[in-house]
C-alpha positions as CSV (number, residue, x, y, z in Angstrom):
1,X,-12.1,-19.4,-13.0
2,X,-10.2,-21.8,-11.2
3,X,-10.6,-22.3,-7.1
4,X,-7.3,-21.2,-6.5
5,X,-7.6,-17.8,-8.3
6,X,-11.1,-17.1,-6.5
7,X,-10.1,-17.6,-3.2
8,X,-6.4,-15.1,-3.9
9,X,-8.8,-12.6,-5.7
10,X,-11.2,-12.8,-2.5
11,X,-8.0,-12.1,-0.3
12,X,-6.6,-9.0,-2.4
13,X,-10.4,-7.6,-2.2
14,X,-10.3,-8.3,1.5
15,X,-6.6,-7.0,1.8
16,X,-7.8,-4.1,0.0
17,X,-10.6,-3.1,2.6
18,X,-7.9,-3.6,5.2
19,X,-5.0,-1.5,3.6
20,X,-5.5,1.0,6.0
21,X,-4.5,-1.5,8.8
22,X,-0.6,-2.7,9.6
23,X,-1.3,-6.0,7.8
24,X,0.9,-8.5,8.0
25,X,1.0,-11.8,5.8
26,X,0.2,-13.5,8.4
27,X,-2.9,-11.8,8.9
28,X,-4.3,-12.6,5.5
29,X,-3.4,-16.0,6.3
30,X,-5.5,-16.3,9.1
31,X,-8.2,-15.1,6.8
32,X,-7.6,-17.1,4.2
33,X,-7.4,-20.5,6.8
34,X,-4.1,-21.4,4.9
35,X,-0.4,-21.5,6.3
36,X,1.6,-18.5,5.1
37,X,3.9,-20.5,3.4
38,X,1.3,-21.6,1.0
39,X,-0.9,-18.8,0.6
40,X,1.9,-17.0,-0.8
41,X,2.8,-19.6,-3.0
42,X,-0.8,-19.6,-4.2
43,X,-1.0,-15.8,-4.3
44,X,2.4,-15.5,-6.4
45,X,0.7,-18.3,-9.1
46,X,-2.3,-15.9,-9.5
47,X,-1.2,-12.3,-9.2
48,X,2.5,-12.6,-10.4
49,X,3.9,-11.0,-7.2
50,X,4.0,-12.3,-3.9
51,X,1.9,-11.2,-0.9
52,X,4.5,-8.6,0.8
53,X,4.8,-6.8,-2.1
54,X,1.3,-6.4,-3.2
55,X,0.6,-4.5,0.4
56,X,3.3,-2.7,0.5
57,X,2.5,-1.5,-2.8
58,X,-1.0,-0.9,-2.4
59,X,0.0,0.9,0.5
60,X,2.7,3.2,-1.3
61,X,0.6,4.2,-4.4
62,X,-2.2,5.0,-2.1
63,X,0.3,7.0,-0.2
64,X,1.6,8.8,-3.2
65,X,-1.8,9.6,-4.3
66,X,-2.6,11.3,-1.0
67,X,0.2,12.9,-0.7
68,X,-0.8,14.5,-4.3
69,X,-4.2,14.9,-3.7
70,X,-4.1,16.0,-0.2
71,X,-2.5,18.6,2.5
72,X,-2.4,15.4,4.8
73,X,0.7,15.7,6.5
74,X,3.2,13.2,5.9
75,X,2.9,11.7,9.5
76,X,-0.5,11.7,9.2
77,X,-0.5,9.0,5.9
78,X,2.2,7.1,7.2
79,X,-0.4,6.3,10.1
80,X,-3.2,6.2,8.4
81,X,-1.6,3.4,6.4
82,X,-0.3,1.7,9.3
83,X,3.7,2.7,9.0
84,X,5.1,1.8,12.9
85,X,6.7,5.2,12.0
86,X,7.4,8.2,9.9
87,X,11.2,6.9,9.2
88,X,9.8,3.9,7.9
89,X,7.6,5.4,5.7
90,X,10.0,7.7,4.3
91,X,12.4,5.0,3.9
92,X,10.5,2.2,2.3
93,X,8.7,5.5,0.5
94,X,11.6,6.9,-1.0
95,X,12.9,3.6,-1.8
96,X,10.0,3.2,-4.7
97,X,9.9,6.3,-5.7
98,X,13.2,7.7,-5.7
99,X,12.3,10.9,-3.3
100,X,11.1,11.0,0.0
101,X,7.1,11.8,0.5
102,X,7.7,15.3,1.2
103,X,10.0,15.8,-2.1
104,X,7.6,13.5,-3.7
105,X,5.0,16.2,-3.1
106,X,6.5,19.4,-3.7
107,X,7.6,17.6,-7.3
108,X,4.3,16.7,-8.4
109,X,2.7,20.0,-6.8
110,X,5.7,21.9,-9.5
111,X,4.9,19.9,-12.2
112,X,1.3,19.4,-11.9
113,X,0.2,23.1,-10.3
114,X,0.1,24.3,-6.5
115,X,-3.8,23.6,-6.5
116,X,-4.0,20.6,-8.6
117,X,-6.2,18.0,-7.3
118,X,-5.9,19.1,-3.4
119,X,-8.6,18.6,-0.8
120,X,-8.8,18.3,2.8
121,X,-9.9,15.1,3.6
């Protein structure tokens, strides 16, 4: 493996364990001790997408699986994945996945059974 693709799959491991934070790319390049412009050059080599939108994704599908799995309320993801606020969750939300979260939910709770995969967390 080269050096370049260890230190990128370091960051996403680290970005991972800090998902739950309002990361910005500039905070991963702090991390990583590399200007923003050139981490994300590095991290679009390696993972094939660049920085932004592997957090925001990470963020979103971890979203959607709460909102699925969990009687969270909708404010209550959007912080706990560090959304500014609940518009801009539902916006950049509904955005990927074509409904907003609470939509999202009662879709997947019709398809997939009221009691399907729900816990209190």
């Amino acid at each position: 493996m080269q050096r370049e693709q260890i230190i990128i799959y370091e960051l996403a491991a680290w970005t991972d364990a800090n998902i739950h934070r309002p990361l910005k790319i500039d905070d991963v390049a702090e991390k990583a001790g590399y200007s923003k412009w050139h981490l994300q050059r590095m991290f679009q080599r390696v993972m094939g997408k660049n920085l932004g939108n592997y957090i925001r994704d990470t963020k979103l599908a971890l979203a959607a699986g709460d909102l699925i799995k969990t009687t969270e309320t909708v404010m209550t993801i959007s912080q706990k994945y560090g959304y500014e606020s609940q518009q801009t969750f539902t916006r950049i939300f509904a955005k990927k996945y074509h409904k907003p979260p609470a939509a999202f939910r009662k879709y997947n709770a019709l398809k997939n059974g009221p009691d399907c995969c729900r816990t209190n967390r």
